[in-house]
C-alpha positions as protocol buffer text, in pm:
chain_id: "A"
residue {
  index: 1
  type: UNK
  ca { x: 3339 y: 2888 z: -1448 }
}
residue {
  index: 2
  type: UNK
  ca { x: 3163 y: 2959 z: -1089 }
}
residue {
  index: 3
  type: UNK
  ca { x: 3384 y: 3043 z: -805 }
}
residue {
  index: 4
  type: UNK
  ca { x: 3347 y: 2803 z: -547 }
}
residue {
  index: 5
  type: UNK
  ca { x: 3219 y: 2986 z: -304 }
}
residue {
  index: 6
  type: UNK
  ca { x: 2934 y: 3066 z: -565 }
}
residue {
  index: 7
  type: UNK
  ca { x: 2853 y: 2677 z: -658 }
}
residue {
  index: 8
  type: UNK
  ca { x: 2818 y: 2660 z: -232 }
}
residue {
  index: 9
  type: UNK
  ca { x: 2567 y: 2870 z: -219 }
}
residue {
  index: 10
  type: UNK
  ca { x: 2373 y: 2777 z: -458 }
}
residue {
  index: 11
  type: UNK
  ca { x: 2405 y: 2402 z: -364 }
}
residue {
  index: 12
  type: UNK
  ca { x: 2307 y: 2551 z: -5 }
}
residue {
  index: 13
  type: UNK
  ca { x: 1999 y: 2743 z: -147 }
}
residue {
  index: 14
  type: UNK
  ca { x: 1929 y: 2483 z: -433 }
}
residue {
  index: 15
  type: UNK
  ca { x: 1931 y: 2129 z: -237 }
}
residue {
  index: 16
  type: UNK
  ca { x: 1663 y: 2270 z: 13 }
}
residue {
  index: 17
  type: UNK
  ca { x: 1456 y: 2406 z: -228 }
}
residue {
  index: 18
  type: UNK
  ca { x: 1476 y: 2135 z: -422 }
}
residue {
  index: 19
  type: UNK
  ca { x: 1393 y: 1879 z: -132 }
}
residue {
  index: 20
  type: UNK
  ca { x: 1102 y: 2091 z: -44 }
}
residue {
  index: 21
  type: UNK
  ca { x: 962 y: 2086 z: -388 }
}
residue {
  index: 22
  type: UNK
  ca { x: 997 y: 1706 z: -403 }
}
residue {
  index: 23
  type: UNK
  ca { x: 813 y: 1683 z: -52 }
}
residue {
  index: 24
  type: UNK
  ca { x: 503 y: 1884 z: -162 }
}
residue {
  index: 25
  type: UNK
  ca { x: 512 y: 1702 z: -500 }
}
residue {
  index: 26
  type: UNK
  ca { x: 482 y: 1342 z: -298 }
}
residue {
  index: 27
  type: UNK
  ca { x: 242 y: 1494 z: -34 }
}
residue {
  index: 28
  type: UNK
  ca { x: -27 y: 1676 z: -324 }
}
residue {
  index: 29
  type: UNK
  ca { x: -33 y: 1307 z: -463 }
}
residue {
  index: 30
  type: UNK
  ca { x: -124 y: 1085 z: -160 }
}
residue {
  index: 31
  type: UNK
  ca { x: -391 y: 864 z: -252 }
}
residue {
  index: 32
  type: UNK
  ca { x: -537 y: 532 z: -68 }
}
residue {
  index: 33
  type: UNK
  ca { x: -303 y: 302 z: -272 }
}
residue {
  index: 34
  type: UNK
  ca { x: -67 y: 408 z: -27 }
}
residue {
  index: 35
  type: UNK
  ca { x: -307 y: 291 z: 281 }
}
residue {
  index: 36
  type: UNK
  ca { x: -389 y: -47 z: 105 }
}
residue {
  index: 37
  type: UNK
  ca { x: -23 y: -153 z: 53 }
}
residue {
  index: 38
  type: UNK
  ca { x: -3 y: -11 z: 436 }
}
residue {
  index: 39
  type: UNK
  ca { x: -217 y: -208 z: 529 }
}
residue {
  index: 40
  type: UNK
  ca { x: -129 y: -551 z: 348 }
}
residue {
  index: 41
  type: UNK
  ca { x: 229 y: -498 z: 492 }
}
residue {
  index: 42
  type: UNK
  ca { x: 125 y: -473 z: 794 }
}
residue {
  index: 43
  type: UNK
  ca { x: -55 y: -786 z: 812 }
}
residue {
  index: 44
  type: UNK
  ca { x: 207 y: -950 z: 668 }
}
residue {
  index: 45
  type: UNK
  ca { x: 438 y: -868 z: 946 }
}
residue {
  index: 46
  type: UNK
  ca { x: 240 y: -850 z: 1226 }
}
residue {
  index: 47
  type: UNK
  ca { x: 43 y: -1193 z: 1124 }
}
residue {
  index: 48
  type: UNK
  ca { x: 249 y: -1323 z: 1431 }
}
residue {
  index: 49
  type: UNK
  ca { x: 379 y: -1036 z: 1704 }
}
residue {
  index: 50
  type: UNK
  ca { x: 754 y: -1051 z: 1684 }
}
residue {
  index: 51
  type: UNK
  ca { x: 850 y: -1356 z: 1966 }
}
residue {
  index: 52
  type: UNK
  ca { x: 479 y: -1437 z: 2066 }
}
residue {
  index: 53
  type: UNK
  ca { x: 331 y: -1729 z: 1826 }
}
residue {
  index: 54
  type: UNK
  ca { x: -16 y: -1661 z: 2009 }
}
residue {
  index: 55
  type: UNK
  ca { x: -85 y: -1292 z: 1937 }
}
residue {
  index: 56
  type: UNK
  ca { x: -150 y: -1107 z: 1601 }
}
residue {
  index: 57
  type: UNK
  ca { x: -269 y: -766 z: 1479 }
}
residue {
  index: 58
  type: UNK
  ca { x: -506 y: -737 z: 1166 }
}
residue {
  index: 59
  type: UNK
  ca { x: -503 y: -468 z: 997 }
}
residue {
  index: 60
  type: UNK
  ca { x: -819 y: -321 z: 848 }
}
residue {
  index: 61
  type: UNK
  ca { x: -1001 y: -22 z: 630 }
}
residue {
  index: 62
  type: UNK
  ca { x: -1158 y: 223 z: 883 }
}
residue {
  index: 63
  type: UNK
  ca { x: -1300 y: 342 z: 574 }
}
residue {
  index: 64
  type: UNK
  ca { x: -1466 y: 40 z: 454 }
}
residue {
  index: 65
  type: UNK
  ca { x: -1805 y: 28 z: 407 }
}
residue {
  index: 66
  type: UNK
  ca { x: -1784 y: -376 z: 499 }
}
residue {
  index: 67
  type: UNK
  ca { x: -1612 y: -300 z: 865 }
}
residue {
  index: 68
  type: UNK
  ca { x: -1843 y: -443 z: 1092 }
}
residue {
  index: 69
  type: UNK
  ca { x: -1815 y: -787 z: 847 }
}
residue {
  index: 70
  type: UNK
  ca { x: -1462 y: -743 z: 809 }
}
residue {
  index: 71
  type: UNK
  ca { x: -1431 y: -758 z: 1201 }
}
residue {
  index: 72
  type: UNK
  ca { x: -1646 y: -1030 z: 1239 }
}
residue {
  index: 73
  type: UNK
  ca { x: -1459 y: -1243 z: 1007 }
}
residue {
  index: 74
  type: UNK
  ca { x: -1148 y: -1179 z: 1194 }
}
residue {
  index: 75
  type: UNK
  ca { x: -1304 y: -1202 z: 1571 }
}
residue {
  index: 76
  type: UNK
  ca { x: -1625 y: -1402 z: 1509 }
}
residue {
  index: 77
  type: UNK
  ca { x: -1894 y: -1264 z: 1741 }
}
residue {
  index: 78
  type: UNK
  ca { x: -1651 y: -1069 z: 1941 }
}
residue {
  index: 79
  type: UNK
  ca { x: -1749 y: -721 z: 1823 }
}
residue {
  index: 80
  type: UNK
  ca { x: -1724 y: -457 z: 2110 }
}
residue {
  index: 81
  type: UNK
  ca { x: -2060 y: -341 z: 2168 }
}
residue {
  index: 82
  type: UNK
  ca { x: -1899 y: -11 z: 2249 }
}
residue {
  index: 83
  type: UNK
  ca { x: -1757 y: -11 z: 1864 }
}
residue {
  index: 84
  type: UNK
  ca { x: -1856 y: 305 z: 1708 }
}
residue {
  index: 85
  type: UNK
  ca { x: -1783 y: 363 z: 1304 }
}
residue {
  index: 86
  type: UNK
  ca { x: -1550 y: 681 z: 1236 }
}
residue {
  index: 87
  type: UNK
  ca { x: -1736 y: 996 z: 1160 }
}
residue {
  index: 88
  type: UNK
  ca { x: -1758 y: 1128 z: 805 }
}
residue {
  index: 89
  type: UNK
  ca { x: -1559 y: 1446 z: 950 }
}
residue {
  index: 90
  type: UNK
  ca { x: -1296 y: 1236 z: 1061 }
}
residue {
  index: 91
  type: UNK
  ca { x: -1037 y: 1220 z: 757 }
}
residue {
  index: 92
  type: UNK
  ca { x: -718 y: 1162 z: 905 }
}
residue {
  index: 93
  type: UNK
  ca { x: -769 y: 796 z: 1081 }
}
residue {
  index: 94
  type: UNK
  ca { x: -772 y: 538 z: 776 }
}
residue {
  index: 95
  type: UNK
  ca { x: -656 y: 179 z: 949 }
}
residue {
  index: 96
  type: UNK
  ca { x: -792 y: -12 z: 1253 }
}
residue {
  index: 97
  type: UNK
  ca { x: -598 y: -214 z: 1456 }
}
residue {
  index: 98
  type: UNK
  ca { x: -729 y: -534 z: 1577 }
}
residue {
  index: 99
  type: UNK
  ca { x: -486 y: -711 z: 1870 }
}
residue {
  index: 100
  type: UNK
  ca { x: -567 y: -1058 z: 1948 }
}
residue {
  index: 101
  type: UNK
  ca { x: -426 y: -1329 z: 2169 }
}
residue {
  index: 102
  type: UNK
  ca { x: -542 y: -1651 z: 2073 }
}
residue {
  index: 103
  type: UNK
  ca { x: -470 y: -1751 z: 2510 }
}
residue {
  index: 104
  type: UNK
  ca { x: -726 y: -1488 z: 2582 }
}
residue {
  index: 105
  type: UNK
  ca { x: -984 y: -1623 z: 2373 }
}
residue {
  index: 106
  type: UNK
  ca { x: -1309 y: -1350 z: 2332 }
}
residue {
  index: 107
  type: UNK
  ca { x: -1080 y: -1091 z: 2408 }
}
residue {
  index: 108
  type: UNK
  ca { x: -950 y: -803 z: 2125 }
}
residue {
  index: 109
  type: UNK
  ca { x: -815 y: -492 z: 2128 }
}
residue {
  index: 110
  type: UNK
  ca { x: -922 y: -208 z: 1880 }
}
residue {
  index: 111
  type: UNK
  ca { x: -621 y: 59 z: 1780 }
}
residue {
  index: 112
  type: UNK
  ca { x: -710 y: 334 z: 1518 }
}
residue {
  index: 113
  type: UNK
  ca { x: -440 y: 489 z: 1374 }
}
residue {
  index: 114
  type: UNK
  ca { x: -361 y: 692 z: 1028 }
}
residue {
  index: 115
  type: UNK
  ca { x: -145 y: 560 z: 733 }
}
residue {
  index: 116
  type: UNK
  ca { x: 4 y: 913 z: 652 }
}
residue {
  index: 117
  type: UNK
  ca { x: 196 y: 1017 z: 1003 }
}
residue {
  index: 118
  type: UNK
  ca { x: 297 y: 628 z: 1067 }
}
residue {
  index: 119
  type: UNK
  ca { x: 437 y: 586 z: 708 }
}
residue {
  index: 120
  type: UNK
  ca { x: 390 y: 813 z: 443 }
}
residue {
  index: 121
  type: UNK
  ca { x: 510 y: 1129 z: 576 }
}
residue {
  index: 122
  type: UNK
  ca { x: 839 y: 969 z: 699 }
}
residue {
  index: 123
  type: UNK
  ca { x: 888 y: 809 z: 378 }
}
residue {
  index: 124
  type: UNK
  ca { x: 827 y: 1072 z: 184 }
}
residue {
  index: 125
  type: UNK
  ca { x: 1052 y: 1288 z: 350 }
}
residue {
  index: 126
  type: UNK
  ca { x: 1348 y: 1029 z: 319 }
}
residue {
  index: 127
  type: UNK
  ca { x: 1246 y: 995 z: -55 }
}
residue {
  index: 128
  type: UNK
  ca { x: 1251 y: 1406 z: -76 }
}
residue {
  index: 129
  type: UNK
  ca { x: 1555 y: 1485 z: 45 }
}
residue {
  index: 130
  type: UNK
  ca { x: 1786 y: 1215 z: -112 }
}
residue {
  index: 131
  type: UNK
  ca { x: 1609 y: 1316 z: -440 }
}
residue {
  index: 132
  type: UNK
  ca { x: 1785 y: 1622 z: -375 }
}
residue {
  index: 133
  type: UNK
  ca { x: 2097 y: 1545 z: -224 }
}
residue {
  index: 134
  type: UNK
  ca { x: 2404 y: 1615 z: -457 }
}
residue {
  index: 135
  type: UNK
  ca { x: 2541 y: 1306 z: -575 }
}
residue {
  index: 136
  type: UNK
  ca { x: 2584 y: 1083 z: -878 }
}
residue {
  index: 137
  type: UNK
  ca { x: 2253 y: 917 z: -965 }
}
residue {
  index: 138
  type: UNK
  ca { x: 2377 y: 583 z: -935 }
}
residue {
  index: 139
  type: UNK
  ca { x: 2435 y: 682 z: -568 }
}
residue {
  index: 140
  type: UNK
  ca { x: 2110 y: 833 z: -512 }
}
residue {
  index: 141
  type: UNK
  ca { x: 1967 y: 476 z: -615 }
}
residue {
  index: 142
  type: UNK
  ca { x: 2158 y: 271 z: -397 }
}
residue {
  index: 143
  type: UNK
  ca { x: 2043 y: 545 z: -129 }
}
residue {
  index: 144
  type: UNK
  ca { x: 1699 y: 512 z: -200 }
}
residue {
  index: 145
  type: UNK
  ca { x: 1683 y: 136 z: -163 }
}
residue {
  index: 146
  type: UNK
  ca { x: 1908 y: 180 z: 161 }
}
residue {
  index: 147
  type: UNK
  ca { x: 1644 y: 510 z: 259 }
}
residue {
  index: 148
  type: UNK
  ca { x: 1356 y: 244 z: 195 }
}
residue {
  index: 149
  type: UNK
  ca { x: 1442 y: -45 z: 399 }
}
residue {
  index: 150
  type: UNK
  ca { x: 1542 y: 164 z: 694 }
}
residue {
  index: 151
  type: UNK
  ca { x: 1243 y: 394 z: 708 }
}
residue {
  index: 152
  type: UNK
  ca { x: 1026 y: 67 z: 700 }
}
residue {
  index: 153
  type: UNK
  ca { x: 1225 y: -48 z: 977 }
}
residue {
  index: 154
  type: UNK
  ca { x: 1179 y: 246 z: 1152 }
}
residue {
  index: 155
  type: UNK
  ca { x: 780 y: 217 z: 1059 }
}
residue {
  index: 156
  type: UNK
  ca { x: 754 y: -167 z: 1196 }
}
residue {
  index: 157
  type: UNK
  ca { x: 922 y: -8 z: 1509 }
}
residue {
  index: 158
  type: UNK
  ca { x: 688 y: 273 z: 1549 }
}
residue {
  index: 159
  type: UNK
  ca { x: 386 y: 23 z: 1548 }
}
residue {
  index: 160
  type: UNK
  ca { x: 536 y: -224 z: 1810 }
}
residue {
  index: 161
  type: UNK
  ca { x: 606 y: 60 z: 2071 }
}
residue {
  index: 162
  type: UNK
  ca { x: 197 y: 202 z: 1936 }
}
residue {
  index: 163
  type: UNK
  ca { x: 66 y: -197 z: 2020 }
}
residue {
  index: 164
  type: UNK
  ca { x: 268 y: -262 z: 2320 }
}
residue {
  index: 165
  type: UNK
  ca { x: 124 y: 95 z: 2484 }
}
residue {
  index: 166
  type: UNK
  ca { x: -177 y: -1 z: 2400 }
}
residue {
  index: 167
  type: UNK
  ca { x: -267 y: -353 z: 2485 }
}
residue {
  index: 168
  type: UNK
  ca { x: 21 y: -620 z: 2466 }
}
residue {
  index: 169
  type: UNK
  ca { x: 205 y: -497 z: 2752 }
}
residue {
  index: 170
  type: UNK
  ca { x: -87 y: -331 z: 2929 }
}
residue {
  index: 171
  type: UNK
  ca { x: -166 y: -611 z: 3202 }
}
residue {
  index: 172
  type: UNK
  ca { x: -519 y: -457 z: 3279 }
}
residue {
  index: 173
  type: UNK
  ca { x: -593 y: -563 z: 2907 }
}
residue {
  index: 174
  type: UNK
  ca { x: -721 y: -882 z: 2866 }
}
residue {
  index: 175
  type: UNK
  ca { x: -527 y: -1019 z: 2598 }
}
residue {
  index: 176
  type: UNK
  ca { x: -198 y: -884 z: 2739 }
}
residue {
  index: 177
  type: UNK
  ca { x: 110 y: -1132 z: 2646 }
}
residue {
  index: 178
  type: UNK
  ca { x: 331 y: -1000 z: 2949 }
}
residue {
  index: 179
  type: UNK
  ca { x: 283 y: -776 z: 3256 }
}
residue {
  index: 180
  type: UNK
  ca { x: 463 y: -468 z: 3302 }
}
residue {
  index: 181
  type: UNK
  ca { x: 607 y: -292 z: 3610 }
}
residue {
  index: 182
  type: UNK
  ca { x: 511 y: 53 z: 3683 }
}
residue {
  index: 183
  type: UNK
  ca { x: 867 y: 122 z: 3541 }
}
residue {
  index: 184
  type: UNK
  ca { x: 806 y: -63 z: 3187 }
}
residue {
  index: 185
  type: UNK
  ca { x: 484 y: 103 z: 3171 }
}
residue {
  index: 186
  type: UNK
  ca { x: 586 y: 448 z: 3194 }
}
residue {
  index: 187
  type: UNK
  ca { x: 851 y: 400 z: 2965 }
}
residue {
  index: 188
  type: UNK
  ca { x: 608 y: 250 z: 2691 }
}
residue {
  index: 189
  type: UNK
  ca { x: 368 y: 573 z: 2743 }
}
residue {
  index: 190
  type: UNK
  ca { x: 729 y: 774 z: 2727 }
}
residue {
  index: 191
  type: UNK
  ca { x: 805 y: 598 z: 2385 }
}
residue {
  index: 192
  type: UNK
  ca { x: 472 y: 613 z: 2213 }
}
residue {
  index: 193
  type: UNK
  ca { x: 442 y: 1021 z: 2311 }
}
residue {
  index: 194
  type: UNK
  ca { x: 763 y: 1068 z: 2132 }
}
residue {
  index: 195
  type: UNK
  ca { x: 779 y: 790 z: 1811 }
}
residue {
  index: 196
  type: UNK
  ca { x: 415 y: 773 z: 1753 }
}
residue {
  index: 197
  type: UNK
  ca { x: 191 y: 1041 z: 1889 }
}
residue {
  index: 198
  type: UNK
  ca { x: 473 y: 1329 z: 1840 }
}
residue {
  index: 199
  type: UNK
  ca { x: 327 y: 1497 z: 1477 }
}
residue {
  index: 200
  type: UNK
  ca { x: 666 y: 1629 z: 1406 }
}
residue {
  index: 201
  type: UNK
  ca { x: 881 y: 1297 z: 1465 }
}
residue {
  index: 202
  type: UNK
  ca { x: 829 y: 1138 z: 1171 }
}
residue {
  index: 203
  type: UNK
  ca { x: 972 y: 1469 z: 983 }
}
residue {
  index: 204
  type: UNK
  ca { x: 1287 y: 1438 z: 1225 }
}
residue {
  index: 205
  type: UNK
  ca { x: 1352 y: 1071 z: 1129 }
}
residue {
  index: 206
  type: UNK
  ca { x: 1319 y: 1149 z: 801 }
}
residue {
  index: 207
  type: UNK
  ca { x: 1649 y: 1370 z: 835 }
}
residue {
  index: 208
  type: UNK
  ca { x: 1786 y: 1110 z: 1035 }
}
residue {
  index: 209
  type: UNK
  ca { x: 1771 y: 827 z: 819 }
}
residue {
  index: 210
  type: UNK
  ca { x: 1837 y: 1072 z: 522 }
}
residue {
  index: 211
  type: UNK
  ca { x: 2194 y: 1172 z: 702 }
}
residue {
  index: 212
  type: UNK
  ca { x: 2287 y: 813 z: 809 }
}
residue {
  index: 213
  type: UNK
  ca { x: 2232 y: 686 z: 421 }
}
residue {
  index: 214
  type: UNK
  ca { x: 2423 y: 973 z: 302 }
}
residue {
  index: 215
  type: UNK
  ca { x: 2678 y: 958 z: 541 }
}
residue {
  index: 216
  type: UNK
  ca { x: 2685 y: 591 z: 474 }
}
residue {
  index: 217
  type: UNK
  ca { x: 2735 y: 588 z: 71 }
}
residue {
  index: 218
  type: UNK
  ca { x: 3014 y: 885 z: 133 }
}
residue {
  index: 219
  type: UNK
  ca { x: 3209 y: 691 z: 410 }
}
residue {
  index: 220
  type: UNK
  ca { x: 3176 y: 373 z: 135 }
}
residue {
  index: 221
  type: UNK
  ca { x: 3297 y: 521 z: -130 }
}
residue {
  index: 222
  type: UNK
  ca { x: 3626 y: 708 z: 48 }
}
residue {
  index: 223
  type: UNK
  ca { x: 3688 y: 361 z: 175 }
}
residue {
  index: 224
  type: UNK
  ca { x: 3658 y: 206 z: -140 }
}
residue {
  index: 225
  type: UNK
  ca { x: 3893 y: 435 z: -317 }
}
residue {
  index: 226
  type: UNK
  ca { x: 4184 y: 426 z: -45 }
}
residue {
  index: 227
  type: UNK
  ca { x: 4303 y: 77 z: -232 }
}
residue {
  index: 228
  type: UNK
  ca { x: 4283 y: 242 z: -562 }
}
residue {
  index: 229
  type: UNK
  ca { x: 4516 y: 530 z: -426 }
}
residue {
  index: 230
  type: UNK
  ca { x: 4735 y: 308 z: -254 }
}
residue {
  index: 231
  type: UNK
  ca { x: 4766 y: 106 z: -580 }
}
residue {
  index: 232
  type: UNK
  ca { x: 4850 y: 377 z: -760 }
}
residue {
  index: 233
  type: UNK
  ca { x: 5093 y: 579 z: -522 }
}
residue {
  index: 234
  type: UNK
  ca { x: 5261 y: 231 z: -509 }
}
residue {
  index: 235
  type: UNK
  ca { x: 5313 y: 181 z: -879 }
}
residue {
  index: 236
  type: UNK
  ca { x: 5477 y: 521 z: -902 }
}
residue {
  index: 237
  type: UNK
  ca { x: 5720 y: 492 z: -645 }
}
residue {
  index: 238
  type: UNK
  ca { x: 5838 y: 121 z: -720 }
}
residue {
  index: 239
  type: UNK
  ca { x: 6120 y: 81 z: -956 }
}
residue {
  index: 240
  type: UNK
  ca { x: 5998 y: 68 z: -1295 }
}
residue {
  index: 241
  type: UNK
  ca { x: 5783 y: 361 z: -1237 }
}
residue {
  index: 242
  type: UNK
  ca { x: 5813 y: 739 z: -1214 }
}
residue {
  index: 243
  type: UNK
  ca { x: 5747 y: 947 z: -977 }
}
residue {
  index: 244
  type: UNK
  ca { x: 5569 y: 1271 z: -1116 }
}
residue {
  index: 245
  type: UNK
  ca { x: 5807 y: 1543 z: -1261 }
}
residue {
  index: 246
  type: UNK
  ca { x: 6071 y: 1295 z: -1282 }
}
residue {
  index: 247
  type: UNK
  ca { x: 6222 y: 1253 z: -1615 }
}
C-alpha cells in the first residue's frame, strides 16, 4: 500500500497532467459544429435583449459564402456600404453580430467576434479539469452538468457586457436602447477589456467555475452525511444500543 504522502504527490502531479491532456485533447478536435450550435444559441437567447422587447442580436456565419444575403434577410436593404467580407487570412473571427432596435428603424450595428475565446476555450477548460478532478464518477457527472450551465451563464454574460460596449449603451450609436454617463461608459469599456477582449480570462474562469463546482459537490456531500452521523452516534448511545468496546 502507498504511503500517503506518496498517493499526494502523485494526485498533485497526476490531476494536472491529466487536466492538461484532456484540454489539448478537446482543443486538437475543435471543429465548426461547435460555432453552429454557438451560433443557434445565441439567437435563441438574444432573439429579444434581456429587458428590451425592441432590440435583438442575430447571429450569423462570417464564414458563409451567403453573408451579404444572409444580412439582407435580416436588415432588408440596410447593408453598411462600409461592410467589408473577412479576409481569407483571417481565421480566428467566425460569427457576426448584427444589433438592431426595431425604434431606430434603418439603423444596425455589426460586431465580429470568434466562437473559440467567447465559448469554447472556457468550456473546455471547465470540461478538462473536472475530467480530472479526483472524485467518484457519479460526482464528476453531476459536476459537469453544474460546470455546463454555469460556464454558459458566464458565456451569455460575456456577450451582454461585448453588445452593451459596443452599441446598446453607446448613445452616439443610433440604435442605442439607453444613454450612458461618462461614468457607465467607462465602466462598460473597463468590463469588456477584462471579460471579453482579455485572451487569458476565459482560462481564469475556467478555474473559477471549476473550484466553485467542486467546492460545491464537496460542501454537499459533508452536509449530507452530518444526519447520517448524527443518526448513527445517536443509536449507539441510546439505551438499547452499545457504545463501541462496551460489552
Amino acid at each position: 500500500m502507498l504511503e500517503p504522502r506518496m498517493v499526494l504527490r502523485f494526485a498533485l502531479i497526476a490531476a494536472p497532467l491529466s487536466a492538461l491532456l484532456a484540454f489539448a485533447t478537446l482543443s486538437s478536435t475543435w471543429t465548426d459544429a461547435y460555432a453552429r450550435g454557438f451560433r443557434a444559441a445565441g439567437n435563441k437567447v438574444f432573439s429579444q435583449f434581456w429587458i428590451w422587447p425592441q432590440a435583438s442580436v442575430t447571429f450569423l456565419d462570417l464564414r458563409s459564402p451567403t453573408l451579404f444575403a444572409d444580412i439582407d434577410a435580416v436588415t432588408p436593404g440596410t447593408l453598411p456600404a462600409r461592410f467589408n467580407p473577412p479576409k481569407p487570412e483571417d481565421i480566428v473571427q467566425d460569427t457576426l453580430l448584427v444589433l438592431q432596435n426595431k425604434e431606430a428603424f434603418g439603423a444596425i450595428g455589426m460586431v465580429r467576434t470568434s466562437s473559440r475565446p467567447i465559448g469554447y476555450w472556457p468550456t473546455a477548460a471547465v470540461i478538462s479539469l473536472l475530467i480530472a478532478t479526483p472524485m467518484r464518477w457519479i460526482r464528476k457527472l453531476v459536476g459537469l452538468l453544474l460546470g455546463l450551465m454555469a460556464v454558459h451563464a458566464f458565456i451569455a454574460f460575456r456577450l451582454t457586457i461585448l453588445l452593451l460596449k459596443t452599441g446598446f449603451a453607446d448613445p452616439i450609436k443610433e440604435f442605442h436602447l439607453f444613454g450612458s454617463s461618462p461614468f457607465w461608459q467607462d465602466l462598460w469599456r473597463r468590463l469588456d477589456e477584462v471579460f471579453a477582449d482579455n485572451p487569458t480570462f476565459p482560462y481564469v474562469a475556467g478555474v473559477f467555475i471549476w473550484l466553485l463546482v467542486t467546492v460545491g459537490i464537496c460542501g454537499w456531500s459533508v452536509w449530507r452525511s452530518k444526519p447520517a452521523a448524527a443518526e448513527a452516534e445517536a443509536t449507539l448511545l441510546s439505551p438499547g444500543g452499545e457504545r463501541p468496546g462496551d460489552g
